[in-house]
C-alpha positions as CSV (number, residue, x, y, z in Angstrom):
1,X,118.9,99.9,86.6
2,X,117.8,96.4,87.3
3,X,114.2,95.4,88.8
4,X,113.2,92.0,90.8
5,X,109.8,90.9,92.2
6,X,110.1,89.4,95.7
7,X,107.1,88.0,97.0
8,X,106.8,87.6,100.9
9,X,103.8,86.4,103.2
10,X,104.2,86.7,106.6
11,X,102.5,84.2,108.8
12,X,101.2,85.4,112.2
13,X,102.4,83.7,115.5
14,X,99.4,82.3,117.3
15,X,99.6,84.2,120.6
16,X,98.9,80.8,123.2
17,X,99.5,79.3,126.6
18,X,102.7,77.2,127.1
19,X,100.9,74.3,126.9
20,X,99.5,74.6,123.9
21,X,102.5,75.9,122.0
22,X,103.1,72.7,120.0
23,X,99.5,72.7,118.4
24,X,100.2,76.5,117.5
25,X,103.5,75.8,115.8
26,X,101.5,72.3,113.9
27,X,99.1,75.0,112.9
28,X,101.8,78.1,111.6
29,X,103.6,75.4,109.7
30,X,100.4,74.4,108.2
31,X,99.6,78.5,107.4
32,X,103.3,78.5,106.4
33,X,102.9,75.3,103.9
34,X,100.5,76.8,102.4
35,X,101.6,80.4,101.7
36,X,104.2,78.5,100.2
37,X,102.4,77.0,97.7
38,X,100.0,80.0,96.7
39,X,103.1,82.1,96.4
40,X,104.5,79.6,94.1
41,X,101.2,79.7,92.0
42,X,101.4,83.9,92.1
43,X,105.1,83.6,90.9
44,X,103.9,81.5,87.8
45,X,100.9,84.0,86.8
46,X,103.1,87.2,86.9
47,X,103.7,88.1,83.7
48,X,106.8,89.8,84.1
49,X,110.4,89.3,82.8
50,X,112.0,90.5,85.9
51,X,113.4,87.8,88.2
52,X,111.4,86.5,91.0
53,X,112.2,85.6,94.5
54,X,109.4,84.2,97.1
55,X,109.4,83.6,101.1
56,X,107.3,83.1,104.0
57,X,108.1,83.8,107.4
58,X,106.6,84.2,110.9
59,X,106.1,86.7,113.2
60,X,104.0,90.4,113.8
61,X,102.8,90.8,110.0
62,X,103.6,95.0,109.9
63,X,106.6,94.9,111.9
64,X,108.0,92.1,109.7
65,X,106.8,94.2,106.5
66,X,108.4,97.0,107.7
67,X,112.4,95.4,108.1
68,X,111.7,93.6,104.8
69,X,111.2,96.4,103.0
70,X,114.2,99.0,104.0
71,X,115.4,100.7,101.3
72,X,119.6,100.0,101.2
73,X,121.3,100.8,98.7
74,X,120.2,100.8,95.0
75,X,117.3,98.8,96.4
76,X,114.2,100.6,96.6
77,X,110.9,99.0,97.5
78,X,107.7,99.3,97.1
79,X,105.6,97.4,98.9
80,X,101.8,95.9,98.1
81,X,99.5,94.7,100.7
82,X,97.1,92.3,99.5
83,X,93.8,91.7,100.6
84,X,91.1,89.1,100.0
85,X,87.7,91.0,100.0
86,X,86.4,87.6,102.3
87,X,89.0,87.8,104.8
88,X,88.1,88.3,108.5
89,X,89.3,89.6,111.0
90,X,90.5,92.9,112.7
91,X,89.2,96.1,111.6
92,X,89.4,96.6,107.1
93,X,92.5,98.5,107.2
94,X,94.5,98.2,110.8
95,X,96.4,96.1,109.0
96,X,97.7,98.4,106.2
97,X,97.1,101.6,108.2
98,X,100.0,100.1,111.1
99,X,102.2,98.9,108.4
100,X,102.0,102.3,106.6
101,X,103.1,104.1,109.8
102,X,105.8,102.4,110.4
103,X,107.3,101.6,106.8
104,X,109.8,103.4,105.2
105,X,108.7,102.4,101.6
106,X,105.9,103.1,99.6
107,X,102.5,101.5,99.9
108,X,100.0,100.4,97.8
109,X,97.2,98.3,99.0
110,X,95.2,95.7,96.8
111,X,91.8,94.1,97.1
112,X,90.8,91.1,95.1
């Protein structure tokens, strides 16, 4: 029995007009850039021996969660929702509480 880490951040489409679609993609692939680089920073602080894979993609952030992490196999994830107790935004938890109904893996959520 083998273990990995993968690390995944989903970036949210900004929902716009037609005509402003090309400053909304400027602005995901800046959001994308960036997850980039603090998952590559997370990845260096684990302290784990278990190999480590990182991505960031786009789209709806629980219904992207939710394909991600199907269980095939011998793979069986668990997933951890992070939170960042300054974020803003929605109400504390929609988030989580539509991921967790409509995952098929584990939960756990995290607040720094």
């Amino acid at each position: 029995f083998a273990s990995s880490v993968e690390l995944v951040h989903v970036v949210r489409d900004l929902p716009v007009l037609e005509r402003w679609r090309p400053h909304a993609e400027a602005a995901t692939n800046e959001r994308v850039d960036l997850a980039r680089r603090e998952l590559a920073q997370v990845a260096g602080n684990l302290p784990t021996q278990a190999p480590i894979t990182s991505r960031v993609e786009t789209g709806p952030i629980p219904e992207r969660l939710a394909e991600i992490a199907v269980p095939w196999g011998a793979r069986q994830p668990l997933l951890v929702l992070g939170k960042r107790a300054a974020d803003r935004g929605g109400a504390p938890g929609a988030l989580a509480y539509r991921v967790l109904t409509i995952s098929r893996a584990p939960v756990l959520m995290h607040v720094a």
